[in-house]
C-alpha positions in Angstrom: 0.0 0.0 0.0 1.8 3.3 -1.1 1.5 6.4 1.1 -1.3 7.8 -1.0 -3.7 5.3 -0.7 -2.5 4.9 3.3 -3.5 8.3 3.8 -6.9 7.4 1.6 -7.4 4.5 3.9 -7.3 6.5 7.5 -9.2 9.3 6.2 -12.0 7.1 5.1 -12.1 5.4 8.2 -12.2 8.4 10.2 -14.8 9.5 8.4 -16.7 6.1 8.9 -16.7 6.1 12.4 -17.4 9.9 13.2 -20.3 10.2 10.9 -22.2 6.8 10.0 -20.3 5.5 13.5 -21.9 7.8 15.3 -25.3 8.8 14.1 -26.1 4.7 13.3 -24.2 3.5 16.7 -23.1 5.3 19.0 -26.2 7.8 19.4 -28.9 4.5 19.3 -26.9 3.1 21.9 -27.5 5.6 24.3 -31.2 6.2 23.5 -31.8 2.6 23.9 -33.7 1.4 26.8 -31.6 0.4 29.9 -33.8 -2.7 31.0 -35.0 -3.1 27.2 -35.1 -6.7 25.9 -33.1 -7.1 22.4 -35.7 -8.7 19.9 -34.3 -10.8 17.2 -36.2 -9.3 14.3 -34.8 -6.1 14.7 -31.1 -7.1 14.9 -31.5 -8.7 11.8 -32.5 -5.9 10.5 -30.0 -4.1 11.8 -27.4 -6.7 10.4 -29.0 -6.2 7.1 -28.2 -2.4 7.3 -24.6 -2.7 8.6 -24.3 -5.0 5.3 -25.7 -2.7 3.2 -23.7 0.4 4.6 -20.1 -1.6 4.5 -20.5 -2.3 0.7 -21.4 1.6 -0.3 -18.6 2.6 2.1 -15.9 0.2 0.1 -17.3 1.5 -3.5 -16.4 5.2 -2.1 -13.4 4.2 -1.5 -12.0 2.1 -4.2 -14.4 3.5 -6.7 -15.0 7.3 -6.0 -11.5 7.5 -4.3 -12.6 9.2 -1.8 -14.7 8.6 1.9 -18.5 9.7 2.9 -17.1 12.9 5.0 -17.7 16.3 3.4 -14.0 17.3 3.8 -13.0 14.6 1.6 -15.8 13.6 -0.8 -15.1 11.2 -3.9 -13.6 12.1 -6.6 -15.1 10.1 -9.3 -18.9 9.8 -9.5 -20.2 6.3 -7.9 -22.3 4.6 -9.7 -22.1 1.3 -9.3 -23.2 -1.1 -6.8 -26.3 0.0 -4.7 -25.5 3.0 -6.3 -27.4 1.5 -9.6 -30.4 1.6 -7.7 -31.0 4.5 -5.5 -28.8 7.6 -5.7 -28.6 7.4 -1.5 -28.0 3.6 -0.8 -25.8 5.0 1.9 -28.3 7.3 3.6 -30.9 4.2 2.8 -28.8 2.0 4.9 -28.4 4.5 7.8 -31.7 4.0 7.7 -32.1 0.3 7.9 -29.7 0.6 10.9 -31.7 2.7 13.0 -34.9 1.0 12.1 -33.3 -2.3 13.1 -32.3 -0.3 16.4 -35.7 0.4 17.0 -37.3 -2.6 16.3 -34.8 -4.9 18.4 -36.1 -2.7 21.7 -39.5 -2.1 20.4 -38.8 2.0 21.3 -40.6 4.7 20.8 -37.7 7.0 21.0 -35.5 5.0 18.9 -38.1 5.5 16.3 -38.7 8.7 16.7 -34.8 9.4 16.7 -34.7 7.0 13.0 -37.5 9.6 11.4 -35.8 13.1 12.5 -32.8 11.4 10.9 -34.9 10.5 7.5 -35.8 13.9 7.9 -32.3 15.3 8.3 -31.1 13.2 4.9 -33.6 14.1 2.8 -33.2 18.1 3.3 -29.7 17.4 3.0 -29.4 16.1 -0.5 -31.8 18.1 -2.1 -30.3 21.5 -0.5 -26.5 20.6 -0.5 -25.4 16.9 -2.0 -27.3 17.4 -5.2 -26.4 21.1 -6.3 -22.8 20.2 -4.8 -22.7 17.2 -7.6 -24.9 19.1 -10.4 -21.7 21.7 -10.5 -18.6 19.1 -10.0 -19.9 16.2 -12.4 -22.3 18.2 -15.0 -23.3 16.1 -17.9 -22.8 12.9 -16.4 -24.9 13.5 -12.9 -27.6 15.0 -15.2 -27.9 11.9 -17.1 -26.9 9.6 -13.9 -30.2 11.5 -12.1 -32.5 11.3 -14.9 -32.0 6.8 -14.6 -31.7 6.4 -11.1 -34.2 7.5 -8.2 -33.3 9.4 -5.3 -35.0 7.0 -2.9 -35.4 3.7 -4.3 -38.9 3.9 -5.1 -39.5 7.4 -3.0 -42.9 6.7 -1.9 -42.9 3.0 -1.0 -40.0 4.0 1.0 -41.3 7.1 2.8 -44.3 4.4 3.9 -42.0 1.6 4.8 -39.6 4.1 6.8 -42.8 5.5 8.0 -44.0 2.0 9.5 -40.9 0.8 10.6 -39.9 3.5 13.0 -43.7 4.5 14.0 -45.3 1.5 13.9 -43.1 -1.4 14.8 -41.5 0.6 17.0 -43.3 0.0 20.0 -42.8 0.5 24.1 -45.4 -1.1 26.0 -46.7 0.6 29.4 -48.7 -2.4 30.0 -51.7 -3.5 28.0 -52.2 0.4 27.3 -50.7 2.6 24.6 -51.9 6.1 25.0 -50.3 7.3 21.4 -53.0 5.5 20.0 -55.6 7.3 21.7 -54.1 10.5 21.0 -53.8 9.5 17.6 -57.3 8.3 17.0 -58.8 11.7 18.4 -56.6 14.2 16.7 -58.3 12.3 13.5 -61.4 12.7 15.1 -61.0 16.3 15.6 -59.3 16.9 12.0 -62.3 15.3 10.9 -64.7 18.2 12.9 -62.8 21.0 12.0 -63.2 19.7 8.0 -67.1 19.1 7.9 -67.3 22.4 10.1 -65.6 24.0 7.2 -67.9 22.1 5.0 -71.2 23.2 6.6 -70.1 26.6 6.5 -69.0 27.0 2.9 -71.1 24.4 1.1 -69.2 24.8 -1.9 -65.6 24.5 -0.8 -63.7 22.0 -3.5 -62.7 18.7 -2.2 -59.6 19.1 -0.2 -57.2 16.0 -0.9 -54.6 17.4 1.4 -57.0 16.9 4.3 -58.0 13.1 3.3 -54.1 12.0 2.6 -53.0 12.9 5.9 -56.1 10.9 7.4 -55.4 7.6 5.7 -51.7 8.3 6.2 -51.9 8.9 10.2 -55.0 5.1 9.9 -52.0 3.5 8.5 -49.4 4.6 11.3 -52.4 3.7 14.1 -53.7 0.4 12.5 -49.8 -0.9 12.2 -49.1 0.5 15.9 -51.9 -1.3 17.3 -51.3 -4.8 15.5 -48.1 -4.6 17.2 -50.2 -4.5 20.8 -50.9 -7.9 22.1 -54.4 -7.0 23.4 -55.3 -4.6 20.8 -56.5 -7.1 18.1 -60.1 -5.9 17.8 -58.7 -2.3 18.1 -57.2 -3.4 14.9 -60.1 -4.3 13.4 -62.2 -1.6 14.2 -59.3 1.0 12.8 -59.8 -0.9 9.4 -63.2 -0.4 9.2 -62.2 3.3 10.2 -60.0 3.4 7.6 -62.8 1.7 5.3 -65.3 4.5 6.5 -62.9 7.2 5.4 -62.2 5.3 1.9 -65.7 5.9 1.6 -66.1 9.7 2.4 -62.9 10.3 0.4 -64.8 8.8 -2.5 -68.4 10.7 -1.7 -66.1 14.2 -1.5 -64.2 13.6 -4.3 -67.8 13.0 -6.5 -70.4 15.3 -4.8 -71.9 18.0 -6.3 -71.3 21.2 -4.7 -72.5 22.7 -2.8 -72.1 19.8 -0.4 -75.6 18.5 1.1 -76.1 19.1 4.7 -77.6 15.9 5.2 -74.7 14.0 3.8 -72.2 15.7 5.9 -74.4 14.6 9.0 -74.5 11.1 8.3 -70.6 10.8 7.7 -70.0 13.0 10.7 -72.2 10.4 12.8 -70.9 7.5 11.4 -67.4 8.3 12.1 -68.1 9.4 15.8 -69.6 5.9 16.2 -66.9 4.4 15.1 -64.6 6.6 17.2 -66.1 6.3 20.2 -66.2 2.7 20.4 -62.3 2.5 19.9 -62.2 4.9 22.8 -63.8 3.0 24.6 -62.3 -0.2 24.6 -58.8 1.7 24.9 -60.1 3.3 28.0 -60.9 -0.6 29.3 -57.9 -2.0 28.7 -55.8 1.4 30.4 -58.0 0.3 33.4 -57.2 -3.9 33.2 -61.2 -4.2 32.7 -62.7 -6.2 30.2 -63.3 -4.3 26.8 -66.9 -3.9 25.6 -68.0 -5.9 23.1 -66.9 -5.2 19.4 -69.9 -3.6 17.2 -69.8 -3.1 13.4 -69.6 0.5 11.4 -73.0 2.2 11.4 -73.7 2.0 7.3 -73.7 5.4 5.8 
């Protein structure tokens, strides 16, 4: 090994274990929960990651001639690899990691800590990695961007990143899980606030906005709860929530306006139905009583 590519070596794994080392390791390590029991899902998953993020590290280095740290960024553009998939298989690994961390202790915090991270990549490469490689690489990142995704497949991946850390990552306080109860009522009361709005101006246009964050925050709920051991019919009833919104999403979407009073009452009480009774049997099992009986969606 000459003295060049010495110097290449310890400068790529420096930057290894100060940035990936420590946002994927150390930081998950001392968020995890002290008396938390390590699930063997989640380390696989994690295993999958570390995989995943050792392979994207070597092509920086042999390929790009360079390392993942800022102050010493590759050379050559990387394409190969992961890299022939998704533009970020790095990031997408970091990912996996902390998803895996997660998982493995069933946190809450872990999970949280995975999405702020998501977050974090995402506003990075579109406001600095991207314009950075637009001006150094030209023609070839152009045509590089224009075959491979930034993401994988972006969506699919928001959701599964989205389930992963939320959903499957889970602390148990018991047979009780308030998040879900807050959950369910802050649809309830996005709900109000739109068919108040409705009522009021008849003819307002359908608002998609408003319905894709409701079926986005069922989908975080329903997979939360089917991670709950007692929370089976809680399950079940958030599916036929999510079956009841499906529904209004569809009636919006075709109604003439302006939007008939009667209609809006009948999905208003529908939903509240609904609603309550998944209140309800939350609020039995935070006491250790026995949950009311499950009773089918009120048609509409």
């Amino acid at each position: 090994m000459t003295e060049q590519q010495s110097g290449s070596f310890w400068r790529s794994l420096t930057a290894f274990l100060i940035l990936p080392g420590t946002i994927a390791f150390l930081v998950p390590w001392l968020l995890k929960p002290d008396a938390g029991r390590l699930h063997a899902d989640g380390l696989a998953v994690l295993l999958i990651g570390v995989a995943l993020l050792l392979w994207c590290v070597r092509d920086f280095h042999v390929i790009g001639r360079g390392s993942l740290a800022p102050w010493s960024p590759p050379q050559r553009l990387v394409i190969v690899g992961l890299y022939r998939f998704s533009r970020n298989p790095m990031y997408v690994a970091v990912l996996v990691i902390l998803a895996g961390w997660a998982l493995a202790y069933r946190s809450t915090t872990l999970g949280i800590y995975a999405a702020c991270v998501a977050i974090a990549f995402h506003l990075r490469v579109v406001l600095n990695e991207e314009p950075f490689l637009a001006r150094t690489h030209g023609a070839e990142w152009t045509m590089y961007r224009a075959r491979v995704p930034r993401w994988l497949i972006p969506r699919a991946l928001l959701l599964a990143a989205l389930v992963v850390s939320v959903g499957c990552a889970v602390r148990l306080i018991g047979d009780y899980d308030d998040t879900l109860d807050r959950g369910v009522t802050a649809v309830q009361q996005q709900t109000e606030l739109y068919l108040m709005h409705l009522r009021s101006a008849p003819g307002a246009p359908f608002d998609r906005a408003f319905h894709d964050s409701v079926a986005a925050s069922l989908v975080v709920l329903k997979t939360r709860a089917a991670a709950l051991p007692k929370y089976g019919i809680v399950t079940q009833q958030l599916g036929n929530l999510q079956t009841q919104y499906s529904d209004f999403r569809q009636l919006d979407s075709s109604m003439a306006r302006p939007f008939p009073p009667a209609a809006i009452g009948s999905v208003e009480s529908s939903i509240a139905v609904s609603v309550e009774s998944i209140l309800k049997r939350e609020l039995a099992l935070k006491r250790g009583s026995k949950p009311p009986a499950s009773t089918p969606p009120p048609e509409h």
